[in-house]
C-alpha positions in Angstrom: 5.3 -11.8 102.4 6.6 -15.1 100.7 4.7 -18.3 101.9 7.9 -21.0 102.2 5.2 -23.8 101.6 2.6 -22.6 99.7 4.9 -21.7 96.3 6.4 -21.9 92.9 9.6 -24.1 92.2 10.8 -23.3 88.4 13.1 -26.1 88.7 10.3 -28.7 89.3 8.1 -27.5 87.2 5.8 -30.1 86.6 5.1 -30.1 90.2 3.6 -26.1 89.9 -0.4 -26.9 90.3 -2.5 -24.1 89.5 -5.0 -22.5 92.1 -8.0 -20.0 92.9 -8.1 -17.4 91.0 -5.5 -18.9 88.3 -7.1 -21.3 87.1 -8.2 -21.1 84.3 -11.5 -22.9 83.8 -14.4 -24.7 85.8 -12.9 -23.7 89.7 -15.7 -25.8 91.1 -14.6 -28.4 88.7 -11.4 -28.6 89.6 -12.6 -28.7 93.3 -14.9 -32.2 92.9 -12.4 -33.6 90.4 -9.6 -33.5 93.2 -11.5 -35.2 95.7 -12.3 -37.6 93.6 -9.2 -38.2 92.4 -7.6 -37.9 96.1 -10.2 -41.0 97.1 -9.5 -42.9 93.9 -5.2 -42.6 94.8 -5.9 -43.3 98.1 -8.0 -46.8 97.6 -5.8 -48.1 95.1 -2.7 -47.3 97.6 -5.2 -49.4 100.3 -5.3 -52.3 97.9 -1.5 -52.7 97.9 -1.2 -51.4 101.6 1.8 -49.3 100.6 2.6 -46.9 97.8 5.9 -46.1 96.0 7.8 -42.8 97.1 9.1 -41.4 93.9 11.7 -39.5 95.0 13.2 -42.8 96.7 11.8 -45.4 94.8 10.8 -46.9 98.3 7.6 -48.4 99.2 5.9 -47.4 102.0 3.7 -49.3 103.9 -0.3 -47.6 104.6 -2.0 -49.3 107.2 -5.9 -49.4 106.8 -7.0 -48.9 109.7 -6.1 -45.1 109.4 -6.4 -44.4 105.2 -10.2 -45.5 105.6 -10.9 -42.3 107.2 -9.6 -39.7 104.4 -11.0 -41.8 101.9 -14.6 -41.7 103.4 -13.8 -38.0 104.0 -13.0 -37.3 100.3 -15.6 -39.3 99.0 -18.1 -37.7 101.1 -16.7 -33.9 99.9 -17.0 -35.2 96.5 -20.8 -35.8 96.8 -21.5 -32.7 98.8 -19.7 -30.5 96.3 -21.6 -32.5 93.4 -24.9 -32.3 94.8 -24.6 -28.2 95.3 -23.1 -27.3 91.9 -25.5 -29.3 90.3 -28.6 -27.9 92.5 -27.0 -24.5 91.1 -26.3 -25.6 87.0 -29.5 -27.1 86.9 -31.7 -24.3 88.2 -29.5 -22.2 85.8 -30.9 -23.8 82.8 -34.1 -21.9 83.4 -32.3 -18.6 84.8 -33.0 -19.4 88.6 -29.6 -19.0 90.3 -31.1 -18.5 93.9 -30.3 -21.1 95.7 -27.6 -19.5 97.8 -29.7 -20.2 101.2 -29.8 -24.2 100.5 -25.9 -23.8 99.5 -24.5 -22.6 103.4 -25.7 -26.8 104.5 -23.6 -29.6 105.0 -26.6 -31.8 105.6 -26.7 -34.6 102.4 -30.0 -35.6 102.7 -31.3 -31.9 102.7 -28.8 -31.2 99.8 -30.8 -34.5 98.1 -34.0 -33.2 98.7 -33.4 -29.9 96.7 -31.6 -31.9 94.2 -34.5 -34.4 93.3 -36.8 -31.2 93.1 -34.6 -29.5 90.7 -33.8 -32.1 88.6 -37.4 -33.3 88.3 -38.2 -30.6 85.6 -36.2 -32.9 82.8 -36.8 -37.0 82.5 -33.1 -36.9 81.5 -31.5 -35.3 84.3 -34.5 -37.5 86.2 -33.1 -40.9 84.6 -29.1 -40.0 85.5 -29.7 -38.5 88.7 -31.6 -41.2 90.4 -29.3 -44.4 90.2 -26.9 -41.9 92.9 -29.9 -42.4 95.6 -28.4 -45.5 96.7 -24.7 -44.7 97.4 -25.6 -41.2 98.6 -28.0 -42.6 101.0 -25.4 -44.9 102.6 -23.0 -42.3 103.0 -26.0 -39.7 104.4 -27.2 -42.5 107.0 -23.3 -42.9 108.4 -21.5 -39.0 107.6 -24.8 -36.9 107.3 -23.0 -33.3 107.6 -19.5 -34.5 107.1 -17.6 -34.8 110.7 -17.6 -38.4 111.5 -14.2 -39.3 108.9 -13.3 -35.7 109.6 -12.9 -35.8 113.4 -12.5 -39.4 115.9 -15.1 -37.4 118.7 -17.6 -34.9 118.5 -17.8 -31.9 120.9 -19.1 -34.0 123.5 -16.3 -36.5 123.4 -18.5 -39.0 121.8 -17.2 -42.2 119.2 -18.5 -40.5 116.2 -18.9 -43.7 113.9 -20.3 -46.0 117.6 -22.2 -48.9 115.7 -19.7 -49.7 112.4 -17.3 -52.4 113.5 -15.5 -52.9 109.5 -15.9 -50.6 106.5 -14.4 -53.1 103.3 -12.6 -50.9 101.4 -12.9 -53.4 98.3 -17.1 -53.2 98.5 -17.0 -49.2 98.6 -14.2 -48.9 96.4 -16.7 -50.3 93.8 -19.6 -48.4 95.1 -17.7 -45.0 94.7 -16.4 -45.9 91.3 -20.0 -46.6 89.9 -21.3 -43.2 91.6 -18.3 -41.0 90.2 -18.6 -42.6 86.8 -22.6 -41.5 87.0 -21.9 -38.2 88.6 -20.1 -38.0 85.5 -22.3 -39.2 83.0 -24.7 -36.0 85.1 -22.9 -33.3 84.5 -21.7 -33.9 80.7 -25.4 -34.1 80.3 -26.2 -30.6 82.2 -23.3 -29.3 80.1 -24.7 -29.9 77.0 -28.2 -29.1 78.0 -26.9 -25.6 79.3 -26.9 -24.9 75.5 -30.1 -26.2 74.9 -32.4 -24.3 77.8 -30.2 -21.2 76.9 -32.5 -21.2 73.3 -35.6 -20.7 75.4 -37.7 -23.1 74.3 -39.8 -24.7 77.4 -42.9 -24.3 78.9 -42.9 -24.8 82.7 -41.8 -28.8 83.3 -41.5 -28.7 79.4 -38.2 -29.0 78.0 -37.3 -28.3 73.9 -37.3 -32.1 74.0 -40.6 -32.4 75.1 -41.7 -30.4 72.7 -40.4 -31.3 69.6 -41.8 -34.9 70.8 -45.5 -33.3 71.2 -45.0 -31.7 67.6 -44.0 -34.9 65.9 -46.9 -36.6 67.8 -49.1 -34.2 66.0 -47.8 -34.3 63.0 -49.4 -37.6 62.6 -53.0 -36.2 62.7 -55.1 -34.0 60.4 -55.0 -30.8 62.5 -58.9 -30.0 62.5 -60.8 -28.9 65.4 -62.4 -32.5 65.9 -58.7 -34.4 65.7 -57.0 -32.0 67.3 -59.2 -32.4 70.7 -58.6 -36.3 70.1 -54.4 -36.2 70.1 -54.8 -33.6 72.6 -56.0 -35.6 75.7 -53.0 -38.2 74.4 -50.8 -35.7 74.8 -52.1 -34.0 78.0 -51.9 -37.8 79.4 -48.6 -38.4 78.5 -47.0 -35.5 79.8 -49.3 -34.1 82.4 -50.4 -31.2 80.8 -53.7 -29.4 81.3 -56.1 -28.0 78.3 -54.3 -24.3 79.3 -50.8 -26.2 79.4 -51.7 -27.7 76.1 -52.9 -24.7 73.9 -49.5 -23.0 75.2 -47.8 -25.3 73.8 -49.2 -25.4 70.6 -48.9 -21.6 69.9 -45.2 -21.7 70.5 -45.2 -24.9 67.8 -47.0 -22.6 65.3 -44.6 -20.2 66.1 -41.7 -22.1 66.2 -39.4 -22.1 62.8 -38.3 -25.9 62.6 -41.4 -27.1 65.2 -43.8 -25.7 63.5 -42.9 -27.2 60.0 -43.3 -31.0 61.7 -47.7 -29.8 61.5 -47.5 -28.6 57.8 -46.7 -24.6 58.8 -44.0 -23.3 57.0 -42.8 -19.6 58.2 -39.9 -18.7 55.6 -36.9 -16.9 56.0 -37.1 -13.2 55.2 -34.2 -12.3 52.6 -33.9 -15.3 51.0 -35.9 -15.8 47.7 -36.5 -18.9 45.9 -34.3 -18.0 42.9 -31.6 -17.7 45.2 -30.1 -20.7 44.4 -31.2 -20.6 40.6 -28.1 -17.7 40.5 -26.1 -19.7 42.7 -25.9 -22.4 40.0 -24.8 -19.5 37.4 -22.2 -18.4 39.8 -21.0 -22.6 39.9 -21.2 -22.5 36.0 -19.5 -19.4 35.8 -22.3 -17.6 33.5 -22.5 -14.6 36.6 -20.8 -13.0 38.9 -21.4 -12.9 42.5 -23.1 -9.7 42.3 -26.2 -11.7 41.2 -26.5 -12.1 44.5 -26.7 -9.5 47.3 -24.6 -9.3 50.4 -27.6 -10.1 52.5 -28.5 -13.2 50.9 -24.6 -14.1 50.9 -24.7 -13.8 54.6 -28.3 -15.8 54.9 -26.9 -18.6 53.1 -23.7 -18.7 55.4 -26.3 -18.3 58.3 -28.2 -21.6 57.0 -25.3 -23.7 56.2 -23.7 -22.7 59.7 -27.3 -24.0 61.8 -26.8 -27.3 59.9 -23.7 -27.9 62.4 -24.6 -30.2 64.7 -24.3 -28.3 68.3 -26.1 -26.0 66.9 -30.2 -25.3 67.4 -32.6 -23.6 64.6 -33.4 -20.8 67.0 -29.7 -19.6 67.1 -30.2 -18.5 63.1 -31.3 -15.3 63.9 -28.8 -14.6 66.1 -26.1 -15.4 64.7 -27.4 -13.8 60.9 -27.5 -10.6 63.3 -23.5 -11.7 64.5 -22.1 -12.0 61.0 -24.4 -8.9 60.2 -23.0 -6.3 62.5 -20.4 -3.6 61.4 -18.3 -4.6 64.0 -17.9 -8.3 62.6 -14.3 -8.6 61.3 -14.8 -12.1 59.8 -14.3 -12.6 56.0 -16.9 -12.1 53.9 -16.4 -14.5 51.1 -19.1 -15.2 48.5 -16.7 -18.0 46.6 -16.4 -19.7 50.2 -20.4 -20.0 50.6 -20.6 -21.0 46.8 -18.0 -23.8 47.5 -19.7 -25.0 50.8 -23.0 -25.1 49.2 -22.1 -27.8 46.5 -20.2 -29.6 49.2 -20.8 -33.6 49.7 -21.8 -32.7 53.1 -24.6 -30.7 52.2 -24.5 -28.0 54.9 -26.6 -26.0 52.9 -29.6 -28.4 52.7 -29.4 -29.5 55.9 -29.7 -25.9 57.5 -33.1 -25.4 55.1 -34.4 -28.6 56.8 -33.2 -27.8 60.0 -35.1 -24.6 59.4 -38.1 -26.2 58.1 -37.6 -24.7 55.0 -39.7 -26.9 52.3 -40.4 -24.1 49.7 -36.5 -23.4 49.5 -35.7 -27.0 49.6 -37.4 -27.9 46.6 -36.1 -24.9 44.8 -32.4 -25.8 45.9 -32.9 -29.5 44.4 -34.2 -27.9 41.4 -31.3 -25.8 40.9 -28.5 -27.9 41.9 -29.9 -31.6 41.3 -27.4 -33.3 43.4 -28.6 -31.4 46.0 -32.2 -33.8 45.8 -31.3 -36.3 48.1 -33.5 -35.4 51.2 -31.7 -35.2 54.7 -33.0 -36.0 58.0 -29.8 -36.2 60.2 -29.6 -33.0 62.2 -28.2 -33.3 65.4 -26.0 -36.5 66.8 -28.4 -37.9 69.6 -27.5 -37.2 73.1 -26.3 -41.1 73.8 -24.1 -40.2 70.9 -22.5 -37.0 72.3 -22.2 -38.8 75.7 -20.5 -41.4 74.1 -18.3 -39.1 72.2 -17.4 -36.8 74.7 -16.3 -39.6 77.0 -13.8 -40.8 74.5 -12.5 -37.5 74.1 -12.6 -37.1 77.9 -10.3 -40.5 77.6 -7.9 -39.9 75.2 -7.2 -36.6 76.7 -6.6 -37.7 80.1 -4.8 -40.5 78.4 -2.6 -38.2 76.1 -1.8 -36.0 79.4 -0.8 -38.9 81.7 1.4 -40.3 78.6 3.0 -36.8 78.4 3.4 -36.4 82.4 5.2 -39.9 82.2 7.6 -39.0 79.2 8.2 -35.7 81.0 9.2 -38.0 84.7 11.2 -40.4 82.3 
């Protein structure tokens, strides 16, 4: 049966949103982003008390009193949602989805508590999650499991907010703003960390991060028995580790393509020779063809020059080898492709060897194509960097979208 309300109009287009099940994308995401939004519309309409009808191109006048509620209300969704999809993405990074008990609360300060604990197993989810304490508290102390901006009484036909005589809409306007814009600056960061945790590389409240910070630390010593116990009480102090904790650590270094390279342990890359590259050069010159060079090295070079990327980790070169590998692959296969990449200006190919930790093959590519010598050590954009990239993105989208929804109005 047709819902008279709840439909499609063709000839308004524009106007069609896109729910539940058809959307296509991040449903939870779409879910916080609206009550955020909502709050955002609704204070800037309170700081004009009235907003433009656009069907009449009449103003309409919003009276304070009554908008303070929904915007408290939406506000105070916003952070619950928040605080239980991070609680769920974050103890995803380590495969632990059950959390579905905690999930059936309203309660914000309960919902805080797990959050703190989950988030306490990374200094950078640590360092953006705390500065929300503040806000969140605020709005915990005076809407703790979301009634008092959603109903006037409670079921006793008590004043639900008894002892707040003025709520400035200007003061939390600014509050909220800062708080969505770190909620924000939260989630990109479990986004992109998604990718990290999903290479397996942590040890308990060790992240990759951690790690590859411990195996540059060591890198500065002589690794003898007698220096080794020296950096190791440095390193146990620093990041809490016991002598157990420690030694776990420093067999997955060892073991560890690209990690274990920063001590002076170089594990090479089965299938790819040395002289690899000294018939690559022939192929440049043109004194060979490219069946100087087998299929499976073709497809290990490809698999080095692709790691270089930078979203990409060391430990995904195996796995993505096997990809391009498999029978049921129906990329191209294109020897001339890799041989033009490889004496590329961007040196892809060189920076995958040293992504790798790939010294041996290093040398021998500088050897064979000199201008190859220059050594790299830019593999991956920092994470301020990809913050601050992404967030220009993230504006120039939403700014290219409302520019198109105004041309479209106009």
């Amino acid at each position: 049966m047709e819902n008279n309300s709840f439909r499609p109009d063709f000839n308004n287009p524009h106007q069609n949103a896109v729910v539940g099940a058809y959307w296509d994308g991040d449903l939870s995401y779409a879910y916080r982003q609206g009550f955020m939004q909502a709050t955002l519309a609704l204070l800037a309409a309170a700081s004009t008390e009235c907003y433009i009808d656009p069907q009449t191109d009449e103003s309409n006048v919003v009276f304070l009193d009554a908008l303070v509620y929904p915007i408290c209300f939406n506000a105070r969704h916003f952070i619950e949602l928040f605080l239980k999809d991070s609680i769920r993405s974050v103890s995803a990074l380590e495969g632990n989805v059950n959390q579905v008990g905690v999930m059936k609360t309203h309660d914000l300060a309960k919902l805080w508590t797990v959050f703190v604990d989950v988030v306490a197993r990374d200094s950078r989810l640590v360092e953006l999650g705390m500065p929300l304490e503040e806000v969140l508290k605020d709005i915990s102390d005076v809407d703790r499991t979301g009634m008092a901006f959603r109903y006037p009484h409670d079921l006793k036909k008590n004043v639900l907010l008894p002892s707040i005589e003025h709520i400035n809409l200007g003061v939390l306007g600014e509050r909220l703003k800062n708080l969505f814009k770190q909620a924000e600056k939260f989630s990109l960061c479990v986004d992109f960390l998604e990718q990290e945790y999903a290479q397996n590389t942590f040890i308990g409240k060790l992240s990759r991060a951690n790690i590859e910070a411990i195996a540059r630390q060591l890198s500065s010593y002589e690794l003898s028995a007698e220096k080794l116990k020296d950096v190791e009480e440095k390193i146990c102090a620093r990041f809490d580790l016991s002598s157990n904790e420690f030694c776990e650590v420093l067999i997955l270094i060892k073991q560890h393509r690209e990690f274990s390279n920063l001590i002076g342990i170089e594990l090479p890359i089965p299938g790819l020779p040395t002289d690899v590259f000294t018939r690559l050069a022939s192929i440049h010159d043109g004194k060979a063809s490219h069946e100087v060079i087998t299929k499976g090295e073709w497809l290990r070079l490809e698999a080095v020059m692709e790691i270089n990327r930078p979203h990409y980790y060391s430990e995904e070169y195996d796995g993505y080898l096997k990809y391009i590998s498999s029978p049921d692959y129906d990329g191209p296969y294109d020897p001339a492709h890799v041989v033009r990449n490889a004496y590329a200006l961007n040196q892809r190919l060189l920076g995958g060897l040293l992504k790798l930790g790939q010294k041996t093959l290093q040398i021998s590519l500088s050897e064979a194509i000199p201008h190859l010598a220059e050594p790299l050590t830019r593999l991956r954009l920092s994470s301020e960097e990809i913050s601050t990239a992404v967030s220009e993105i993230f504006e120039d989208l939403r700014f290219g979208l409302l520019n198109k929804r105004t041309s479209q109005e106009e």
